[in-house]
C-alpha positions in Angstrom: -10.4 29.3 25.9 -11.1 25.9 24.5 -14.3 27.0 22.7 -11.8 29.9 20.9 -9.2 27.4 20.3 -11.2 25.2 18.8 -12.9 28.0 15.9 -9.0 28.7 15.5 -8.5 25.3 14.4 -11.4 24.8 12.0 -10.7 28.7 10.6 -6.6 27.2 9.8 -8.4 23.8 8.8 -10.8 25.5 6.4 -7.9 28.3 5.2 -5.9 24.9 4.6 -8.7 22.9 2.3 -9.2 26.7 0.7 -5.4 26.2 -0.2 -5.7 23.0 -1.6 -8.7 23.8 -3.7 -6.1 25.3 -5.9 -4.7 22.4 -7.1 -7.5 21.6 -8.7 -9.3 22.9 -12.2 -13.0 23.2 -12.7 -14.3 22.1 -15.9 -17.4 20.8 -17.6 -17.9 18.3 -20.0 -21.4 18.1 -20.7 -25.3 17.4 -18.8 -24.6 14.6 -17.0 -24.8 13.6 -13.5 -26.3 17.2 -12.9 -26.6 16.3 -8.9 -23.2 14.8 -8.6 -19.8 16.8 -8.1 -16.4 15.0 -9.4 -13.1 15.1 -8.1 -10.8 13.5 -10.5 -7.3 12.5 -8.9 -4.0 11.8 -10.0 -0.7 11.5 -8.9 0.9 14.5 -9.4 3.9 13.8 -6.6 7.4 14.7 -7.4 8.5 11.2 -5.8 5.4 9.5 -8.3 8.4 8.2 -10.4 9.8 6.2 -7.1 6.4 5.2 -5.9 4.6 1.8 -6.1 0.6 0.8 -5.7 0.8 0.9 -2.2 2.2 4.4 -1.6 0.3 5.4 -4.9 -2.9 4.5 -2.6 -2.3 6.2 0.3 -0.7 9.4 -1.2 -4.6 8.9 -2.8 -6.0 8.5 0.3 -6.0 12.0 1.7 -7.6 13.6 -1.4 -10.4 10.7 -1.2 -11.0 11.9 2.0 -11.5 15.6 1.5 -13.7 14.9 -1.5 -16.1 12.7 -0.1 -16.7 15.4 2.8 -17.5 18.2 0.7 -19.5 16.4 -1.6 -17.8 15.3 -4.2 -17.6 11.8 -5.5 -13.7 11.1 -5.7 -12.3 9.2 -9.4 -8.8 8.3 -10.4 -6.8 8.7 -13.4 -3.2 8.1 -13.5 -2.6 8.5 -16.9 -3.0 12.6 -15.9 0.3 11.9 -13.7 3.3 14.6 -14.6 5.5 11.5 -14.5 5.1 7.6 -15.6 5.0 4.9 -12.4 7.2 2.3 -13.7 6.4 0.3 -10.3 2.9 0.0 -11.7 2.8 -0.2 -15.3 4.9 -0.7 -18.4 6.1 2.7 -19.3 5.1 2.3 -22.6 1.6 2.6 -21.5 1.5 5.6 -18.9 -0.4 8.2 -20.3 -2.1 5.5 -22.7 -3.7 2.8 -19.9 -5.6 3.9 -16.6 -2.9 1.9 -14.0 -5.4 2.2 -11.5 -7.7 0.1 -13.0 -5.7 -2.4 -13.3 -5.8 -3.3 -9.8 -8.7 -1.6 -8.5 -12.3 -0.4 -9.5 -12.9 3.5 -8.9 -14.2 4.5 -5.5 -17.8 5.1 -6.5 -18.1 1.4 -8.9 -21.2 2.8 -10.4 -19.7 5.7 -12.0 -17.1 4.9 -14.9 -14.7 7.5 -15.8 -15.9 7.9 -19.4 -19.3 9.0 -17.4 -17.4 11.8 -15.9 -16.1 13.3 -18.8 -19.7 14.1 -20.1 -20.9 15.7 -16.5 -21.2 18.9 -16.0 -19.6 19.7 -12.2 -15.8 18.5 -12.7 -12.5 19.2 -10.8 -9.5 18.0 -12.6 -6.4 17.9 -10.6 -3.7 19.8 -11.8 -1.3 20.2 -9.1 0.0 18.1 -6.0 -1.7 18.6 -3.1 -2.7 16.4 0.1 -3.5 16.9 3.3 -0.9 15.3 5.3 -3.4 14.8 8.6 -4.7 11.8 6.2 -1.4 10.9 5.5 0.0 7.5 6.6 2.8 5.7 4.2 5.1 4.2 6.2 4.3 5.2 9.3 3.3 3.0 12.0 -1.2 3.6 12.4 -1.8 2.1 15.4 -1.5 5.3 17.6 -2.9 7.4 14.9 -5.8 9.7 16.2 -7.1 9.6 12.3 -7.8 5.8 12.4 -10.9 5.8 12.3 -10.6 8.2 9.3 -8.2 6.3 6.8 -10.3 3.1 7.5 -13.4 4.2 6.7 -11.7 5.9 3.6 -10.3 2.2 2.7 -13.4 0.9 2.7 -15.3 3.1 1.0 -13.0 4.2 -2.0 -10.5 0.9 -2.6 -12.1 -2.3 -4.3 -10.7 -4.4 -5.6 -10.9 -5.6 -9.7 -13.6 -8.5 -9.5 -11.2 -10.8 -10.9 -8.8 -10.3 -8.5 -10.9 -10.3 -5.5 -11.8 -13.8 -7.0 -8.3 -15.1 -6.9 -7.7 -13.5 -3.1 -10.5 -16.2 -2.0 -9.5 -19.1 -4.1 -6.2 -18.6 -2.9 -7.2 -18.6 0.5 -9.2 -21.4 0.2 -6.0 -23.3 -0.4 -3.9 -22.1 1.6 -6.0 -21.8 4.2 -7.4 -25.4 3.8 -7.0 -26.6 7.1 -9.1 -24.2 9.0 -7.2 -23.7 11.7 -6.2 -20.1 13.2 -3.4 -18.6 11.0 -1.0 -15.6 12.3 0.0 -13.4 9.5 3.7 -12.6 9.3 4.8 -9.5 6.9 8.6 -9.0 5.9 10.1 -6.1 3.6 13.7 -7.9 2.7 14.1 -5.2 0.6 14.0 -2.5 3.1 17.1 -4.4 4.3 18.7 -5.1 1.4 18.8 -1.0 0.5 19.8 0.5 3.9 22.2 -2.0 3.9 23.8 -0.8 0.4 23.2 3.2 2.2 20.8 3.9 -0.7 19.7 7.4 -0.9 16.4 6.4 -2.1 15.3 4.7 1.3 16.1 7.8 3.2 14.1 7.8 5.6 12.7 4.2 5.5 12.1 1.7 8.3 14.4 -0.3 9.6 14.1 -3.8 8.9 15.9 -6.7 10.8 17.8 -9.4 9.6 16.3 -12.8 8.2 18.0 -15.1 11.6 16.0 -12.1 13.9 12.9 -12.8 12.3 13.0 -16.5 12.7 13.6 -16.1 16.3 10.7 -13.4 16.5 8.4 -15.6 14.7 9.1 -18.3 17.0 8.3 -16.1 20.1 5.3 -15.0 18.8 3.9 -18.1 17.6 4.1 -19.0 21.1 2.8 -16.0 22.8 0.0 -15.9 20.6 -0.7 -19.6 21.2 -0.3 -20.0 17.1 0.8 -23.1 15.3 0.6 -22.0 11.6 1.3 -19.0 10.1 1.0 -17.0 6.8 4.2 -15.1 5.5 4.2 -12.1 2.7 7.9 -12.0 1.8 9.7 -10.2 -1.0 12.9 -12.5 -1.0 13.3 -16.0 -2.2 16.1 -16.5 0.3 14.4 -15.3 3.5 11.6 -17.5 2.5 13.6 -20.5 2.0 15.1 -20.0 4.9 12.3 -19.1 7.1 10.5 -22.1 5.2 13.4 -24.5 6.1 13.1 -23.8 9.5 9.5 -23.6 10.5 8.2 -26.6 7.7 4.6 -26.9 7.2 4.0 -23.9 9.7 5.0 -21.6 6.8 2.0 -20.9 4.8 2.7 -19.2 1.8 1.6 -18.2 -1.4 4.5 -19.2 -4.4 5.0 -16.6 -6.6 8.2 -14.9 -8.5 10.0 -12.9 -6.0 13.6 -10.8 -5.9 17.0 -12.1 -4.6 18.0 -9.6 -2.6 20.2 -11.9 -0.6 22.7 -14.7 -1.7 22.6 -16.3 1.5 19.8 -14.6 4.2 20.8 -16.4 7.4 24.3 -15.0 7.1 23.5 -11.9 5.9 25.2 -11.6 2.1 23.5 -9.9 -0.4 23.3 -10.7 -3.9 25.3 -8.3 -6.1 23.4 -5.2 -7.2 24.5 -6.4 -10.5 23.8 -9.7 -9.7 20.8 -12.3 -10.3 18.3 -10.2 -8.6 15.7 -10.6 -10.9 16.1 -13.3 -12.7 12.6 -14.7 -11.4 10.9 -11.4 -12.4 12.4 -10.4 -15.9 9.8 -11.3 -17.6 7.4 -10.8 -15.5 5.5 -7.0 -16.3 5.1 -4.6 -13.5 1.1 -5.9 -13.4 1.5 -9.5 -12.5 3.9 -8.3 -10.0 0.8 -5.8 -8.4 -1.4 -8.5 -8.9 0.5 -11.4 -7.0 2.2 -8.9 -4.1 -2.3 -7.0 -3.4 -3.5 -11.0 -3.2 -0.6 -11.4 -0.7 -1.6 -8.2 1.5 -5.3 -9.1 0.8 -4.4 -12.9 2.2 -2.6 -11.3 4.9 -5.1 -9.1 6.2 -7.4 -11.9 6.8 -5.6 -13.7 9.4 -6.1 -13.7 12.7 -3.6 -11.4 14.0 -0.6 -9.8 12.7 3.2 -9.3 13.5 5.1 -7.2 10.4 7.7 -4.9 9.2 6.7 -1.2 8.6 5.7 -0.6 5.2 2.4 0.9 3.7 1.7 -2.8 2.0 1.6 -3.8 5.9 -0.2 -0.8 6.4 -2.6 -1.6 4.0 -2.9 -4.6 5.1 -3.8 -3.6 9.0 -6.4 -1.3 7.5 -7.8 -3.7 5.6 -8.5 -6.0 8.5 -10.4 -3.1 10.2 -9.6 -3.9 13.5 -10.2 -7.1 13.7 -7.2 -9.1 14.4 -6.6 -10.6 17.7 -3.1 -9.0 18.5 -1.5 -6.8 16.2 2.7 -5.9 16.9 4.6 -3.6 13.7 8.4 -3.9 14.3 9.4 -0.4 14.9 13.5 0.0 14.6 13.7 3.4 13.9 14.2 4.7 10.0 17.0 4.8 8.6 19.2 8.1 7.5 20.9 8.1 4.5 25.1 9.2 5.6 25.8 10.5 1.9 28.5 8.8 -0.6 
């Protein structure tokens, strides 16, 4: 019975990738690279518009994965996206500008993208498709049965730009100047600051605690974990001031423009939706802003252990570190359902 159960599986699995083939359109572009097969992806989502690098990677990821096991080498081109990714570029220059690049190099480094448009053996995605097995956004991965999967796919598809890898270890080397063992603390302020306003666009998204909980959680795990520093990836000035205030030089972080979702953190208020919220980032473009928050994750998922909200930059993050931190705890509250107007 197990033997059959098991052909059932690979028949549906095989019927599935047959499915997904689909989405995709051969083409040929010339006599190159006669021994190599391209799959060239885009985001083709109908949430793309609402998506930012991180969930652009992982809605990636899946696709990556499928392509490098049936021999294809796996290259991305976002300015083939239905819709522009405002979260990642300027939208004057979707369609115009590869956003991908910006951050990262493509999975295979040797092969350039103008390469692939003179080979001969090309798929050109066409249609949204991804198999959701490989799929991990938000979700927790520690109990995942595919880890082992997604962080062999990290590793073997995202790189980083070589100037930006360069900043992740300069900053590091200052921050980090003491030498001493550093717990890594993650916080998504904005995951707050949107249930708490009953947002329809965070339907579905975790739950994140307020900034007086974290304090006391940070403390508790500083102590359990026999830490006396730590590093903290925040997207809110006030929780970081805050945060900072209270733990002094144990706060590590890296100073960089960041949103006011909160007036004052420690009581809860929120700034205004129509507020100051951005004044630190309006004139920053949607680049810098990818740039400072991947060196951040990158920073983060070289500490020795981690304790962070639910989020695919956390995510990323944890699969980044391949397994190597010393303790690892994701503060799981439940997601949050929007209740309507």
């Amino acid at each position: 019975m197990k033997k059959i159960s098991e052909i059932t599986k690979f028949i549906s699995a095989e019927r599935d990738y047959r499915l997904r083939c689909s989405a995709f359109k051969k083409c040929s572009y010339g006599d190159r690279n006669r021994n190599k097969k391209f799959r060239v992806l885009c985001n083709k989502s109908p949430r793309a518009q609402r998506q930012g690098l991180l969930s652009t990677v992982f809605a990636m990821l899946p696709n990556m994965i499928e392509a490098r096991a049936h021999g294809y080498v796996p290259m991305v081109d976002l300015k083939r996206n239905s819709r522009s990714q405002g979260m990642l570029q300027d939208p004057c220059l979707a369609k115009k500008e590869n956003a991908w690049e910006y951050y990262f190099t493509q999975p295979d480094k040797e092969i350039s993208l103008e390469d692939v448009r003179q080979s001969r053996y090309v798929e050109e995605q066409i249609q949204h498709c991804a198999n959701l097995l490989y799929y991990i956004g938000d979700r927790c991965p520690q109990t995942e049965p595919v880890l082992p999967i997604i962080y062999k796919a990290v590793h073997q598809n995202i790189h980083l730009q070589p100037l930006l890898r360069e900043r992740v270890f300069r900053e590091k080397r200052e921050l980090f100047a003491r030498g001493e063992k550093i717990l890594g603390v993650g916080i998504r302020a904005g995951y707050r600051a949107g249930i708490m306003n009953n947002l329809a666009g965070f339907n579905n998204h975790p739950i994140v605690g307020s900034c007086a909980e974290y304090i006391k959680e940070i403390e508790g795990k500083l102590r359990e974990w026999d830490y006396d520093s730590f590093f903290l990836e925040i997207d809110d000035r006030k929780y970081l001031e805050e945060i900072k205030k209270y733990f002094g030089k144990s706060c590590i972080y890296l100073e960089r423009p960041r949103i006011h979702y909160f007036k004052d953190a420690l009581n809860d208020i929120q700034e205004p939706l129509e507020g100051d919220r951005m004044i630190e980032l309006e004139d920053v473009s949607a680049r810098r802003r990818n740039e400072d928050y991947l060196v951040e994750l990158y920073i983060l998922a070289q500490c020795h252990s981690l304790y962070a909200s639910r989020g695919t930059g956390h995510n990323f993050s944890f699969f980044l570190n391949h397994n190597k931190y010393s303790h690892v705890h994701f503060m799981d509250d439940g997601e949050f359902h929007y209740k309507g107007c």
